[in-house]
N, C-alpha and C positions, 0 to 999 in steps of 0.2 A: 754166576752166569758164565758158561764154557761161552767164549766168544773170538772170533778172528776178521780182523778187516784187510781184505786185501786186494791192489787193484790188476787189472791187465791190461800191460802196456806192450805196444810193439808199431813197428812201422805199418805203415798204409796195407790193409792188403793180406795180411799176413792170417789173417783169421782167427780174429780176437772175439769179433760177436757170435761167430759161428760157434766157438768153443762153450762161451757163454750158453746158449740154447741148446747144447750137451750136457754141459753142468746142470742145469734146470730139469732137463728132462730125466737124468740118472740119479740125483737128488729125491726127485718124487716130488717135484714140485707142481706139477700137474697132475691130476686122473689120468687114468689109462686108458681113457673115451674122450679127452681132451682135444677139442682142432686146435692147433696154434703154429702161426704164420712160421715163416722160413724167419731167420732173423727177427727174433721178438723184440730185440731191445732198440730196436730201429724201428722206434714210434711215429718217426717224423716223415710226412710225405717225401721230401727231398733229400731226405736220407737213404728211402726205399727205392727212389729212383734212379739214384746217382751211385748206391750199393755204400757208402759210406758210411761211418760213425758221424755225427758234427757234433753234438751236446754229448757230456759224460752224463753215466746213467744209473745209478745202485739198484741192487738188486740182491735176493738172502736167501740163502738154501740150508736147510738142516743137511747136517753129517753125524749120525749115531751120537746123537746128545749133543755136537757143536753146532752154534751157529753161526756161517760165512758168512758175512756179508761181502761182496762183490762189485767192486764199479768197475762199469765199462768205459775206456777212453776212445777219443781219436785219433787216429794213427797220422793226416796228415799234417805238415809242420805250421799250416796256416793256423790253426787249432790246438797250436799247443800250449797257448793260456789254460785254455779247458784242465790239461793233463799235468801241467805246475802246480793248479789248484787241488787238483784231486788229491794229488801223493802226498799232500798234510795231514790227511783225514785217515791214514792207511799205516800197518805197520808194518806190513809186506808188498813187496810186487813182483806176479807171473810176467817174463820177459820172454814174449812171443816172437820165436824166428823164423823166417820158413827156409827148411832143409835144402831149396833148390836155391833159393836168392841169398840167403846167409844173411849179413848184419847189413842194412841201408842205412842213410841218413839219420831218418827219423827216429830208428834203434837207439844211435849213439847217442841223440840228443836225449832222448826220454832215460837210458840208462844213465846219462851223465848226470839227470837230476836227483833220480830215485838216490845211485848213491853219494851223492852230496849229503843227503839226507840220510845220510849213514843206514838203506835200508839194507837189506839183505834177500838178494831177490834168486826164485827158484827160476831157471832156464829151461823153456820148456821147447826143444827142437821141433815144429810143427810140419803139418804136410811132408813127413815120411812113408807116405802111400803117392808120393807122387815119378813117375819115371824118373825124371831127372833130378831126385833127392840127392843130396850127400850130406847124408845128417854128421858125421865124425869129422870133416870135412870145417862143418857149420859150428860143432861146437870147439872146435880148435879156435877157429874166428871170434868166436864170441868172447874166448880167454884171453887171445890178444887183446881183444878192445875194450876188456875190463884192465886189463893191465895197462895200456894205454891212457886210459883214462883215470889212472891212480887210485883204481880200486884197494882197501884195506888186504890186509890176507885174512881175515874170516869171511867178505865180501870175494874174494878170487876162488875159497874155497865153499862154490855153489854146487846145489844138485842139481843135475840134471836129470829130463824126462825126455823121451821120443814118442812125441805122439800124432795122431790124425784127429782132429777135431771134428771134420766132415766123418767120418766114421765113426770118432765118440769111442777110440782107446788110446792111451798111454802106458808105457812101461819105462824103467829102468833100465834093462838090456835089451836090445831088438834082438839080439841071436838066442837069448836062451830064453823071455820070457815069452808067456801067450796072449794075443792082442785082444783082450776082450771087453774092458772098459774104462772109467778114466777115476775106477777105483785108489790107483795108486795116484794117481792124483790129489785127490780127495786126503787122504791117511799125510801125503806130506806135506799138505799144507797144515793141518793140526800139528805135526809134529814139527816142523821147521819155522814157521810165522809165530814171532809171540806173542803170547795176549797183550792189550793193550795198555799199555803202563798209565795209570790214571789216581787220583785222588778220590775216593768216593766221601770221606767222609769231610769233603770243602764245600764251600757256596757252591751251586752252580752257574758253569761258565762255558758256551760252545762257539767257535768260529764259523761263522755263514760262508760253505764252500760255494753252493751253486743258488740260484737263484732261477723261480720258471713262473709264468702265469697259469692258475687252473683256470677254467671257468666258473667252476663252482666255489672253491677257495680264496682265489684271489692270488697273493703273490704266495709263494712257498721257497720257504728256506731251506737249505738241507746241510747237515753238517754235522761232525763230531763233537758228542759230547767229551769234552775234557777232564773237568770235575765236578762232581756235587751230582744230584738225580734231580730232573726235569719229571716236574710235577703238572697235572692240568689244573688251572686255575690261577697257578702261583705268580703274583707279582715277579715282571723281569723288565731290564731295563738295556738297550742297545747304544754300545759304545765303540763309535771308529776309532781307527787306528788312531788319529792324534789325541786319543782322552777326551772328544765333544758327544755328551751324550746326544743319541738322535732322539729316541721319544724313551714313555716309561706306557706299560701296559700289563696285560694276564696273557700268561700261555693257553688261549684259546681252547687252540687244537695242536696237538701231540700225534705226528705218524710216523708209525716202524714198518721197513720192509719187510714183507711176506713172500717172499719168488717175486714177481713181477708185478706185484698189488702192494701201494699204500694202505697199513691197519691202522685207523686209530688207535691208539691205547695209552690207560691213563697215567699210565709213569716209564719212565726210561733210565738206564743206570749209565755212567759213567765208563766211555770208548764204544758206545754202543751209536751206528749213524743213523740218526732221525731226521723227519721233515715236521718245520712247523709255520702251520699258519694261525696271518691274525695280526701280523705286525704292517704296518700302513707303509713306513719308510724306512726300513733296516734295509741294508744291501750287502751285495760280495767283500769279505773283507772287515764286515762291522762284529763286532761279540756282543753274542745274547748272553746276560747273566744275572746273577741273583742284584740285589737293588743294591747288598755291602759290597759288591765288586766294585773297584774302581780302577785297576791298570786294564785295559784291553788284551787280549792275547795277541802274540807276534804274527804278523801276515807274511807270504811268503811274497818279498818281492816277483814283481813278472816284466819279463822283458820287456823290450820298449817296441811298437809297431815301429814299420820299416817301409809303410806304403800308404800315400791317401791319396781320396778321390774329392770331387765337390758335389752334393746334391743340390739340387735346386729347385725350384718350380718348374714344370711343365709350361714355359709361354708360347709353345707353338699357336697356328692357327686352329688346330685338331682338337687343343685341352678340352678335358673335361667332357667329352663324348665315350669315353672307356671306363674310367675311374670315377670315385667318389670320393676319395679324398685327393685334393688335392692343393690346398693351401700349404704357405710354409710352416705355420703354426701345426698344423696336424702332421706334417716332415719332420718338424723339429722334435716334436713331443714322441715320436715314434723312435726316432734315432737315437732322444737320450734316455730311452728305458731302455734300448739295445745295450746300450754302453753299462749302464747299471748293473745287468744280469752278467755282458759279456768284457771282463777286464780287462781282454787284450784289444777291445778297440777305445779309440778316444774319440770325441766330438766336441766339435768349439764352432762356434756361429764367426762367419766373415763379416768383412765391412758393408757388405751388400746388406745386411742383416735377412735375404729372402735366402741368400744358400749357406749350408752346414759344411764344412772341412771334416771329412770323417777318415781316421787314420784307424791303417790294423797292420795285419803278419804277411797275406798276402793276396792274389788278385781273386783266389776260390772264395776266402774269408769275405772278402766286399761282396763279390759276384753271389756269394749264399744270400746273403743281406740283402742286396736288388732285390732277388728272386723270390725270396718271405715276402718283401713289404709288394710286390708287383701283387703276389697272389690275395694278399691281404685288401687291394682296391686302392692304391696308392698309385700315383699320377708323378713323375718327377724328371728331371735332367738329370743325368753325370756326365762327368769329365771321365777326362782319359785317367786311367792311374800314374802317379807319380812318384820318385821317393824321394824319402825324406832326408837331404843332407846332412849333414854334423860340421863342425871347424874344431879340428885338433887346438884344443887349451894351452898346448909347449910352443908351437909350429903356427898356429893360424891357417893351417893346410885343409883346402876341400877334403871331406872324407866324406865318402858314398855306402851303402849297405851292399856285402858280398855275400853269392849263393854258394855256397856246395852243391854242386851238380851231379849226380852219380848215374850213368847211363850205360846201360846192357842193351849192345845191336849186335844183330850179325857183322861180322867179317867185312860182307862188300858194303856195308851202309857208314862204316866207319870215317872213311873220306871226307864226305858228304858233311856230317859230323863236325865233325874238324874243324873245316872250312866254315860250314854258318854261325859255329859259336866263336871262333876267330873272329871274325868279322863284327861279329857282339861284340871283343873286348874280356874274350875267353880265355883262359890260363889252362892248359891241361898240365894237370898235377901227377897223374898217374894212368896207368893203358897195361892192362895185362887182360891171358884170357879169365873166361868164367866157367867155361865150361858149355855145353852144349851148342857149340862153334860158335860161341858170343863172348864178346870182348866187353869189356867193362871198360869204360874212361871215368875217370873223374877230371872234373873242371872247377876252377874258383872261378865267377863268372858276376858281373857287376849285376844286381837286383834290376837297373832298368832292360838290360841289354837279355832279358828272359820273359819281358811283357808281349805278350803274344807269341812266344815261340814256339810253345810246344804244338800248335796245331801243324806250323810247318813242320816238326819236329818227324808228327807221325805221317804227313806226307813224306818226309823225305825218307823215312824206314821203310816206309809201304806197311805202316800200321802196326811193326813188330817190337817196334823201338820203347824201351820202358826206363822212364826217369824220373828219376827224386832229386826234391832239392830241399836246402835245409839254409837256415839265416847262417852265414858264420864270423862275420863279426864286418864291421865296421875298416872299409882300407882307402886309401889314396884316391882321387879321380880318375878314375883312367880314360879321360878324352872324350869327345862324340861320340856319338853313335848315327851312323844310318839309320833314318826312318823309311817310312813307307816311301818305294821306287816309282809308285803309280798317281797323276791325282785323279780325282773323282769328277762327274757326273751332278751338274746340281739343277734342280729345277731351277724356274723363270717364268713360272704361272702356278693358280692354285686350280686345283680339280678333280676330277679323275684321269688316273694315265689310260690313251689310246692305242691301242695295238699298231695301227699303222705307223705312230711316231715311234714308237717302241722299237719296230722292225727297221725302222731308217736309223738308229740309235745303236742300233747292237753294231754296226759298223764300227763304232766307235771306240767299243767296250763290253764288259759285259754289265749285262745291269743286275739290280736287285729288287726291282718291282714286277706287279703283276699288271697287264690291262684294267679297266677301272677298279685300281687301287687309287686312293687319294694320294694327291700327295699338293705342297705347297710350297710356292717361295724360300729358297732356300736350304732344299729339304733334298739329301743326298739320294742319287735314284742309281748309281750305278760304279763303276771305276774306270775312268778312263783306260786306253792302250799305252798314253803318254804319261809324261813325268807333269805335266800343268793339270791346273783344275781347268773343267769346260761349264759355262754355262747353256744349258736346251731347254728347248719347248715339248714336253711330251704329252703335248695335248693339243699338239698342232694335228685334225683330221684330213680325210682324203677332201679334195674340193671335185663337187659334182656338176658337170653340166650336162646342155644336153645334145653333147655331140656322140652320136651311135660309133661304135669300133666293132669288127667283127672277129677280133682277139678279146678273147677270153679274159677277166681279174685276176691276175695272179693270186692264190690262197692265202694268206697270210700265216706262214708257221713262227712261232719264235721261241729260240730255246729258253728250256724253265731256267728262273732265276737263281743267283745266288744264296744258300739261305745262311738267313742271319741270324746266330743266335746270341745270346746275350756276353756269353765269350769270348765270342769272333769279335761283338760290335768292340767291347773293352778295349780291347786289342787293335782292333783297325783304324778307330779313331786317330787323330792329330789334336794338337796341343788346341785349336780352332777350332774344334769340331765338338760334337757333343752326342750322347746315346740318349733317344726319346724313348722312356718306358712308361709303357699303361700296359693294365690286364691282360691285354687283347693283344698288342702290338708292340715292334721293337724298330724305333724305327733312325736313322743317321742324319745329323741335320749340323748343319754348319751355326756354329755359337751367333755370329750375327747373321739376321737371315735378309738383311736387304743390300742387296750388290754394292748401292753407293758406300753404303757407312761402313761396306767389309772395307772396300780399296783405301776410303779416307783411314781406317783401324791399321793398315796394312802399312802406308806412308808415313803413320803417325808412327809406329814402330820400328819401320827404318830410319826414321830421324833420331828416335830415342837411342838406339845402337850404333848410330854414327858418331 
């Protein structure tokens, strides 16, 4: 069997799935009467929305007798467990750059891995149909940064392609060839990716890279066969990495990629990537293999999360009128099959035993997670994000997790810049131009001192400002941070809010509710102007008598509210505060919601501090 596995990797953005649904389409992976969506391989509603990859995804195209297999990654760094796992299963990878941005963050880190893994990856300079391309420019850069990063010299000496994905050609020379499809694409990946070096005539033995729930299947594993041929029927036995077998059972069901559809079929050979269901409790990480197997195959270590949040029960006044699930037991059981499929987050139960500690890569990572389980009918509390310390083993020294920050603004936004990541606890490492009168900074910037800031980010650019940021290692404490300038707004009754309190309140502040919206004891309704929290009555009405006036009621206008989304809330919260999510609603609510027992919580912990 002519066969080739190879993944595409590139930073956020850069148009990796877009290339993919070229490769598909110039494959003949579809009929020529076929409707099929913009970005096919972005199955996931929140994917489609937000325009991003989140889950890797394989996918197989015939090429004149060979067959590609293809996983698609994701490019942001929150997600880059997803793309650690993938590049075991692969013995190539396309390294996606775009001609106008050159090499980001997330580039270095996904190329630092591939060649770790001693792959050997084709450089394919992308979006050179764009004005402000410099493709020769981009691949100079990308030599640096393989060089930099201790690239081999058969690794330094890659091929490169220039091509437009959204267009659907690549070439070899942009000045002398002619742009017409992503044939040469195609021809070198056969002739540059080598087949996959595998044992066929051993037991067989495959690594469980990804893990997904079907409906009709049940859980599905997917992963590279390594050695020996997967048979349907055949006795196979699953062994984690420490050598504890999980269960023994029959390979069920056996599925091979076809373009964008799971085949069943009844045997598979050796480097070839298949899904199979059928196994109850095998997970990411475990080896499916024949029953005389007994060492496990090697796992590839994955970085350690660098951020966690608390979920908890929903106990407002409000629960349980939005969702349907909302016990901790049904929180818990949701969160630990999350962690099961997705390695780079962790989950461990607190001593409250009703909230879960749930730790990942970054605030997008959890904030996906909200967002599934909200849509899913789930009813819960979180906390702010937090991260996770370390103590130096030599030293006993605080050490905190630092970002790479790499940010492209115009010229006058630059300042601006500066100063509010200053003010984080910012390092600017480096400031040159980029070209198209945009400046490039790079900043080493402490992981908390980036929670919430990109929204101010893109206010302070006036929306132009484009930033990456990337884990990069573990350093020093670098001090305080300033939190929120403003306090908040908290109710002091339960009900519906009144317009006319509403309108005697915006004096105050600006709020974030509507007139009869509910809201209850405790339950955050606006921001104050001031640096203290206030407590109001927004459901204090007009009082009527029946004294006549021959002046008119003034109309009651009040400007629309702040809107909140599940981002802003992550972010706006305090250490005391907490985000109420149901289906329906997203709502701010101070972690104890009765005034006395806040003040007594409040003294209890200035005593403990003194």
């Amino acid at each position: 069997m002519k066969l080739r596995n190879i993944a595409i990797i590139a930073h956020v953005d850069h148009g990796k799935t877009t290339l993919v649904d070229q490769l598909l389409k110039q494959s003949g992976a579809f009929r020529a009467n076929q409707q099929v969506m913009e970005r096919v391989m972005d199955s996931n509603d929140l994917e489609r929305e937000r325009g991003i990859t989140i889950l890797a995804k394989c996918t197989s195209v015939d090429w004149k007798g060979t067959r590609i297999n293809i996983v698609d990654t994701p490019g942001h760094a929150d997600f880059g467990g997803e793309v650690e796992r993938i590049l075991n299963m692969v013995d190539g990878v396309i390294l996606l750059v775009d001609a106008a941005e050159g090499p980001l963050p997330q580039t270095k880190f996904v190329t630092m891995k591939a060649l770790a893994l001693g792959l050997r990856p084709i450089v394919v300079i992308n979006k050179c149909d764009r004005p402000d391309a410099q493709p020769h420019e981009t691949h100079d850069a990308v030599f640096d940064l393989f060089a930099i990063l201790g690239a081999q010299d058969e690794q330094l000496d890659f091929p490169t392609l220039f091509a437009s994905s959204r267009q659907g050609w690549a070439v070899a020379d942009l000045e002398k060839e002619e742009r017409k499809d992503l044939s040469p694409m195609f021809d070198l990946i056969v002739d540059h990716v080598p087949t996959p070096r595998v044992q066929n005539d051993a037991p067989f033995s495959m690594l469980v890279t990804t893990l997904e729930y079907d409906n009709y299947l049940g859980r599905v594993l997917t992963g590279r066969i390594q050695t020996g041929k997967a048979l349907v029927n055949m006795p196979v036995r699953a062994i984690q990495p420490d050598g504890n077998i999980v269960e023994t059972a029959r390979l069920t069901k056996l599925l091979s990629f076809r373009g964008i559809e799971r085949v069943p079929v009844e045997e598979a050979e050796a480097g070839d990537i298949v899904a199979i269901a059928g196994l109850t409790d095998t997970t990411v990480a475990d080896t499916i293999c024949d029953p005389v197997v007994e060492i496990p195959l090697p796992a590839q270590p994955i970085d350690p999360p660098t951020l966690a949040m608390t979920f908890s029960v929903n106990d407002s006044p409000l629960a349980g009128r939005e969702g349907d699930k909302v016990t901790s037991r049904m929180i818990g059981n949701r969160l630990l099959r999350e962690a099961e499929g997705n390695v780079a987050i962790k989950v461990r139960e607190t001593e409250g035993r009703d909230a879960y500690e749930v730790a990942g890569r970054g605030e997008l990572q959890l904030g996906v997670l909200v967002e599934t389980m909200r849509r899913e009918g789930f009813e819960l509390s979180i906390s702010r994000p937090r991260v996770l310390f370390r103590q130096d083993p030599e030293t006993g020294e605080r050490m905190e997790p630092i970002e790479e920050a790499v940010i492209d603004v115009d010229e006058e936004f630059t300042g601006v810049v500066i100063d509010k990541l200053g003010q984080r606890r910012g390092e600017l490492v480096e400031m040159r131009p980029s070209g198209g009168g945009k400046t490039r900074l790079v900043f080493h910037v402490p992981a908390r001192g980036l929670i919430g800031y990109h929204g101010e980010f893109l206010t302070d650019t006036r929306g132009t400002g484009i930033m990456s940021r990337l884990f990069h290692g573990y350093g020093p404490y670098r001090g305080p941070i300033a939190g929120r300038r403003n306090g908040v707004l908290i109710s002091n009754a339960d009900g519906a809010a009144v317009a006319y309190a509403l309108w005697y309140l915006e004096e105050r502040g600006e709020l974030f509710v509507n007139p009869s919206e509910a809201v209850y004891e405790g339950m955050i309704i606006g921001e104050n102007s001031r640096g203290h929290d206030l407590e109001v009555n927004p459901l204090k009405s007009k009082q009527l008598t029946n004294i006549r006036t021959t002046s008119k009621d003034e109309a009651i206008r009040l400007t629309p509210p702040r809107a909140i989304t599940l981002e802003y809330a992550m972010a706006y919260i305090e250490d005391d505060e907490r985000v109420e999510i149901t289906p329906k609603s997203i709502r701010l609510r101070k972690a104890i919601l009765n005034p006395h027992d806040r003040k007594k919580a409040e003294k209890r912990a200035e005593a403990e501090t003194a």
